[in-house]
C-alpha positions in Angstrom: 213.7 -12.5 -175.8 212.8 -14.6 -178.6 216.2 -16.2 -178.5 215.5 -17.4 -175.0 212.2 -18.5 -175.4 214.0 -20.9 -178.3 216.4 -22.0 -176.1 213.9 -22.8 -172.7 211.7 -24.5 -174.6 214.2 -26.8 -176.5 215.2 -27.0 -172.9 212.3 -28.3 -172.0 211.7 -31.1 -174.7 207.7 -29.6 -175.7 206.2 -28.6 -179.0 204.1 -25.4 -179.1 201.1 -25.8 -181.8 199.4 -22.5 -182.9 196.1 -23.3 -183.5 193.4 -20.3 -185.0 190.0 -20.2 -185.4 189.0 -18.1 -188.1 185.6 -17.2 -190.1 185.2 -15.2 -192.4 188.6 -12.9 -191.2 190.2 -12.2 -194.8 191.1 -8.5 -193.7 193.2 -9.6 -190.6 194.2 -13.1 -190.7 197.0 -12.5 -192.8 198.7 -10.1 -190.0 198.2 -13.2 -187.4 199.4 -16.4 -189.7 202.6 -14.6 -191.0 204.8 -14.2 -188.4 203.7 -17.5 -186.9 204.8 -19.4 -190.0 207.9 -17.1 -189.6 208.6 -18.7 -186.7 208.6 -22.0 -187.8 211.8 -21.7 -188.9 215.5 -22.1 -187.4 216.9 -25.5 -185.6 215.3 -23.8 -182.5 211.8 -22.7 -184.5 209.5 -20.9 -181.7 206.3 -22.7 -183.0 206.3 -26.4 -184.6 203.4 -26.1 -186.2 200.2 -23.8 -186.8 196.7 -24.8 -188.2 194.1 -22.3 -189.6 190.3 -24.0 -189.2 188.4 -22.0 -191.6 185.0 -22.1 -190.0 182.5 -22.1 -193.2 184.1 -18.6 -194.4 182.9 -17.2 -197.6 185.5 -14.7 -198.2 188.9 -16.2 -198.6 190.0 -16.9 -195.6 191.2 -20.3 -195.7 192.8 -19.7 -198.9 194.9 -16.8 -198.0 196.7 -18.7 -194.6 197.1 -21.9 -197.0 199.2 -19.1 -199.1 201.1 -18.4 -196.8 201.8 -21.1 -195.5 199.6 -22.4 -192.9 198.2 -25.7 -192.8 194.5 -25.2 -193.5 191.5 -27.2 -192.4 188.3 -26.4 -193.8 184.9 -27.3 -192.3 181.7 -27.5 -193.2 178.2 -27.4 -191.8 177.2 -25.5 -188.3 179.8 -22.8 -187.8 181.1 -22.5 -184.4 184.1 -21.2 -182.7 184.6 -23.9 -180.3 183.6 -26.7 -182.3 186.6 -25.1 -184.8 189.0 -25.2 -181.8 188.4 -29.0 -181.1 188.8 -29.7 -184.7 192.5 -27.8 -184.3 193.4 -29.6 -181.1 192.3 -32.9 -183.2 194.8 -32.3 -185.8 197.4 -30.6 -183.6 200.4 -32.8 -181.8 201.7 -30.0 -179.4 202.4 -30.5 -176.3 201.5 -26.8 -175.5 198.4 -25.7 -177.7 198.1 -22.0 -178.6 194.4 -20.4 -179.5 195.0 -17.5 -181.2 192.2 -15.4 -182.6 192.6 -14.0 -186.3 190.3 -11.0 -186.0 193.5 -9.1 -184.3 195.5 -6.1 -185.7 198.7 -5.5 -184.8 199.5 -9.0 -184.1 202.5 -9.4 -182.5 204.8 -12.5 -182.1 204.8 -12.0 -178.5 201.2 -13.1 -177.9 202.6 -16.6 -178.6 206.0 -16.3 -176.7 203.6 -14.5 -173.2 201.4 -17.2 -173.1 203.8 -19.8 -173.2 206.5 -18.5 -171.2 205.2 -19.5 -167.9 204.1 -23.0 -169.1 207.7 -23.6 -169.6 208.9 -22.0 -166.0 206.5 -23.4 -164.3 205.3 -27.6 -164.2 202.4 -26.4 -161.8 200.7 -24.0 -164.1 198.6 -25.8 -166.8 196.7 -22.5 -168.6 197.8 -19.2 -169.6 195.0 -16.2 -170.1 195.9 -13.5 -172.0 195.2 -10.0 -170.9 195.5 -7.1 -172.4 194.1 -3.5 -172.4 191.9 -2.6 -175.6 192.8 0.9 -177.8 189.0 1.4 -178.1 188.2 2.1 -174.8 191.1 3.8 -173.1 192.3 0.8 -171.8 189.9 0.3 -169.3 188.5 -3.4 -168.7 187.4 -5.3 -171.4 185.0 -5.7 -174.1 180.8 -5.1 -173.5 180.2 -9.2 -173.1 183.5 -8.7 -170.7 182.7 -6.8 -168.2 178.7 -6.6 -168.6 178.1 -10.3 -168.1 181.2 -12.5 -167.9 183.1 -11.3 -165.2 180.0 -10.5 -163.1 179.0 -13.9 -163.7 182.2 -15.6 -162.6 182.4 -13.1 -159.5 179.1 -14.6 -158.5 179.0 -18.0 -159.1 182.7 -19.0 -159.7 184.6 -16.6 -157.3 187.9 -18.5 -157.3 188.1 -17.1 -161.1 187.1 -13.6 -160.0 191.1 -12.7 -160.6 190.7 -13.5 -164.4 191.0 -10.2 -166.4 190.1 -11.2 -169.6 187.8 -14.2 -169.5 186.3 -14.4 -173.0 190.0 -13.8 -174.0 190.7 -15.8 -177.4 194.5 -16.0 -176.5 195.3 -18.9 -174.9 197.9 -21.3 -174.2 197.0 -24.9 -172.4 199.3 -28.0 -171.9 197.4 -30.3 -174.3 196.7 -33.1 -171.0 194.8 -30.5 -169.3 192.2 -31.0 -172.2 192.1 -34.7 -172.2 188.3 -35.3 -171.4 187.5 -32.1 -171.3 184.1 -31.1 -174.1 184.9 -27.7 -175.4 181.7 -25.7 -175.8 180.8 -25.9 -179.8 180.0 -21.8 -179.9 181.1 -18.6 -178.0 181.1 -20.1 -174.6 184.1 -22.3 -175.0 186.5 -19.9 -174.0 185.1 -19.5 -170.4 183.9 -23.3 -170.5 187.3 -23.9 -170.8 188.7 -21.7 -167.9 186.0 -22.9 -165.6 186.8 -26.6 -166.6 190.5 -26.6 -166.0 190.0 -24.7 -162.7 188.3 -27.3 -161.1 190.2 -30.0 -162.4 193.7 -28.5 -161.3 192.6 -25.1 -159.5 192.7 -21.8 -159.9 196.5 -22.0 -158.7 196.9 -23.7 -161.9 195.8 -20.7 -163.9 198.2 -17.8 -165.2 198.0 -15.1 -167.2 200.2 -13.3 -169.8 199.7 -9.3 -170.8 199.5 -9.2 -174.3 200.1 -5.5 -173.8 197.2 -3.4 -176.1 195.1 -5.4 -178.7 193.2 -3.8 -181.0 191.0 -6.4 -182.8 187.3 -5.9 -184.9 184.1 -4.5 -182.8 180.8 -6.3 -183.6 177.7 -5.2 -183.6 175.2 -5.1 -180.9 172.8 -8.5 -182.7 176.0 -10.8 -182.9 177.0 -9.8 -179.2 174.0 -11.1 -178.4 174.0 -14.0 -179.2 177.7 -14.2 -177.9 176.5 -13.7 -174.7 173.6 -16.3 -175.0 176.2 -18.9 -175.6 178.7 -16.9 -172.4 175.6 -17.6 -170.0 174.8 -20.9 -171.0 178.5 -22.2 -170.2 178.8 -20.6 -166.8 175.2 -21.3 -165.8 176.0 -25.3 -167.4 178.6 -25.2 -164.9 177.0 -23.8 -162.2 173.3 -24.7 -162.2 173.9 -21.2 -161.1 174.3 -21.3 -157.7 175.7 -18.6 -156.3 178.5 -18.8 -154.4 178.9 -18.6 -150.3 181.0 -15.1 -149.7 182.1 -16.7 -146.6 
């Protein structure tokens, strides 16, 4: 499969940029950078280039993908995820951009090759989702922010998005156009600031998504969800002014 995906996208005349946002992931990021650099290789490579923002990580982090040899970006200052993403998509000359997240075991190189895939079959589409069912819950749904707050919140108030499985999904892939004016959200909230943003500029016809298959990734506790889910609400209800939507 990989062979194809070389071949369609050479086909197609666009670079893929891997780009991961990553604090303080020293156990995990390792799995995720390696078989991306891996696949730099070959006249065909899968991925043109990759780029690790270590967001103000005290454990290594940085260090370990710039051993391996990812190209490393290190900030300083306010941590943030989204404010880590712009920095990446800054740096990054792909015309497909890939978010990854590094907290993910297991990683696969077909996280990369899914999300793209469609971008390449089809001019219309202009984001891929990742979905994916999660080893520590059965498989059922997704994570507590998920399906306690995210997805209500979009069923309500953005219903055209109500299909998305996975909305706080770090797994993305995005032609790089569709961001062009667009102001990622500096924390947590990006990732469904993002979905909500291209939706309205190109519709929800624009928006795929790619199964992933099962990810296993790193639980957090109840205190950082929290304030996840502060930065989840503020995105939607920035969007919103959270009115809710006519169900005729």
């Amino acid at each position: 499969m990989t062979s194809l995906f070389a071949v369609a996208k050479a086909a197609a005349g666009l670079r893929v940029s891997v780009c991961i946002p990553a604090r303080d992931e020293a156990a995990t990021v390792a799995g995720v950078v390696s078989p991306v650099v891996a696949a730099l290789e070959g006249p065909e490579p899968l991925v043109d280039e990759i780029v690790v923002v270590d967001d103000c990580s005290t454990d290594g982090t940085g260090s370990i993908a710039e051993a391996l040899g990812a190209r490393v970006v290190r900030r300083d200052g306010r941590p943030g995820k989204g404010s880590a993403m712009s920095e990446a998509l800054a740096v990054t000359t792909g015309d497909i951009v890939v978010f990854l997240d590094a907290d993910v075991r297991r990683f696969g190189l077909h996280y990369v090759t899914r999300l793209v895939e469609p971008l390449l079959a089809e001019d219309g589409l202009v984001l891929v989702k990742g979905t994916y069912v999660r080893a520590d819950n059965g498989g059922a749904g997704g994570g507590r922010v998920t399906e306690l707050l995210a997805r209500p919140l979009l069923r309500r108030l953005v219903p055209e998005l109500a299909f998305v499985r996975q909305p706080l999904a770090g797994e993305v892939a995005v032609r790089r156009e569709a961001l062009q004016g667009v102001a990622l959200e500096p924390g947590y909230g990006v990732d469904i600031g993002m979905l909500i943003d291209v939706a309205r500029r190109f519709g929800p016809g624009a928006i795929a998504q790619g199964d992933l298959g099962e990810r296993v990734h790193r639980n957090r506790p109840l205190a950082e969800l929290a304030a996840q889910a502060d930065e989840v609400l503020e995105a939607v209800l920035s969007r919103t002014g959270g009115q809710v939507a006519d169900p005729a």
